[in-house]
C-alpha positions as CSV (number, residue, x, y, z in Angstrom):
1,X,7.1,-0.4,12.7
2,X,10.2,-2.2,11.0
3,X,11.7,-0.8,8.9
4,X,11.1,-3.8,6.3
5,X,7.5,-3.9,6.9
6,X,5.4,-2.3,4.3
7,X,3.0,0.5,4.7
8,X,-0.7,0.4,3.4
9,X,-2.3,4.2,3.4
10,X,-5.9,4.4,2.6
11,X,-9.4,4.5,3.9
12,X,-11.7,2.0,5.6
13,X,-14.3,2.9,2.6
14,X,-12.2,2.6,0.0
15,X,-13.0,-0.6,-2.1
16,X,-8.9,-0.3,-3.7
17,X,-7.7,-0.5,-0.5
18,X,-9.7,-3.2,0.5
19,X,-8.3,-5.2,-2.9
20,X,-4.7,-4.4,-1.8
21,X,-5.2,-5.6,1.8
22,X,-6.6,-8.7,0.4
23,X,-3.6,-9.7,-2.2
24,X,-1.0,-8.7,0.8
25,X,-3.0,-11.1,3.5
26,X,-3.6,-13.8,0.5
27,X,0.2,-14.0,0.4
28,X,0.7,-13.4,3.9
29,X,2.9,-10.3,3.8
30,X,2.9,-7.9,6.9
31,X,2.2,-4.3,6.7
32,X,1.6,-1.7,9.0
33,X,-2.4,0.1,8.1
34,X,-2.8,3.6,8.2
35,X,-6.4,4.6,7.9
36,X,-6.0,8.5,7.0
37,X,-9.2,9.5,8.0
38,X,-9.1,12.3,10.5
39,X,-4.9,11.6,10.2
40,X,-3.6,15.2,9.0
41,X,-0.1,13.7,9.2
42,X,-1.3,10.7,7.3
43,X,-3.3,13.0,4.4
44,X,-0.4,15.9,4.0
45,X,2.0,12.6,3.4
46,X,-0.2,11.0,0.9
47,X,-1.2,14.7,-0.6
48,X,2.7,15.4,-1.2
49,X,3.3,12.0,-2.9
50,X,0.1,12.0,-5.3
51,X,1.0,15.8,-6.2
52,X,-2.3,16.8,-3.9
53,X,-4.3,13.9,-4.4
54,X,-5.4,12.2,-1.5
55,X,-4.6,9.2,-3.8
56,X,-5.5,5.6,-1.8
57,X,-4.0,2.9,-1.5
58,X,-0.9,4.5,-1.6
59,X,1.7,2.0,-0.6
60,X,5.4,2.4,0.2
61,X,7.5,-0.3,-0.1
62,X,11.0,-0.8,2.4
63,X,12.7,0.2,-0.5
64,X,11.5,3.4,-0.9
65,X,9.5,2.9,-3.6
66,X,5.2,3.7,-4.3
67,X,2.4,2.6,-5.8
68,X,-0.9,4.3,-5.6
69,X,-3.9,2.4,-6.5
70,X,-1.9,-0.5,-8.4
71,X,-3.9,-3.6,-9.8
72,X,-3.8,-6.7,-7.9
73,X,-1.2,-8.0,-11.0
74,X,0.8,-4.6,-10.8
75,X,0.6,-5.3,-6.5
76,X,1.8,-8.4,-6.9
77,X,4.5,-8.0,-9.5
78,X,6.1,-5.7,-7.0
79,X,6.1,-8.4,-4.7
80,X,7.6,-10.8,-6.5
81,X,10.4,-8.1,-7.8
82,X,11.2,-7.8,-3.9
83,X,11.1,-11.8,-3.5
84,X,7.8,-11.4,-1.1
85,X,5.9,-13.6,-3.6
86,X,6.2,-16.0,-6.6
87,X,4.1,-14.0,-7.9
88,X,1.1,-16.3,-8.0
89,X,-2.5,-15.9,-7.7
């Protein structure tokens, strides 16, 4: 993974995540998709960010920064703060 790529933790049932993955591919930003389903490595990350909570999506910006479960318009305010998108649609 790069180190400027984004990373998208959730699951494959969860209807958030699928929300987040859609803004990100609507304005063509790459990240790397971890599914944390059966990923105890994956679930003890997003447990010690969400204070326990296997909170998803949680997404980590190259920044160093997190959201978990943002709305599209607070998903893609980030993105325009980091210059990945005008911030339209």
């Amino acid at each position: 993974m790069s180190a400027e790529q984004i990373r998208v933790y959730g699951t494959t049932w969860c209807p958030d995540c699928a929300r987040a993955k859609k803004v990100l591919n609507e304005h063509e930003i790459a990240f790397e998709w971890i599914d944390i389903t059966g990923n105890k490595e994956a679930i003890a990350y997003v447990e010690n960010i969400n204070g326990g909570y296997r909170s998803v999506p949680t997404i980590l910006f190259p920044d160093g920064s997190v959201l978990v479960e943002p709305s599209n318009a607070e998903l893609k305010e980030k993105l325009a703060s980091t210059g990945a998108t005008s911030g339209g649609t």
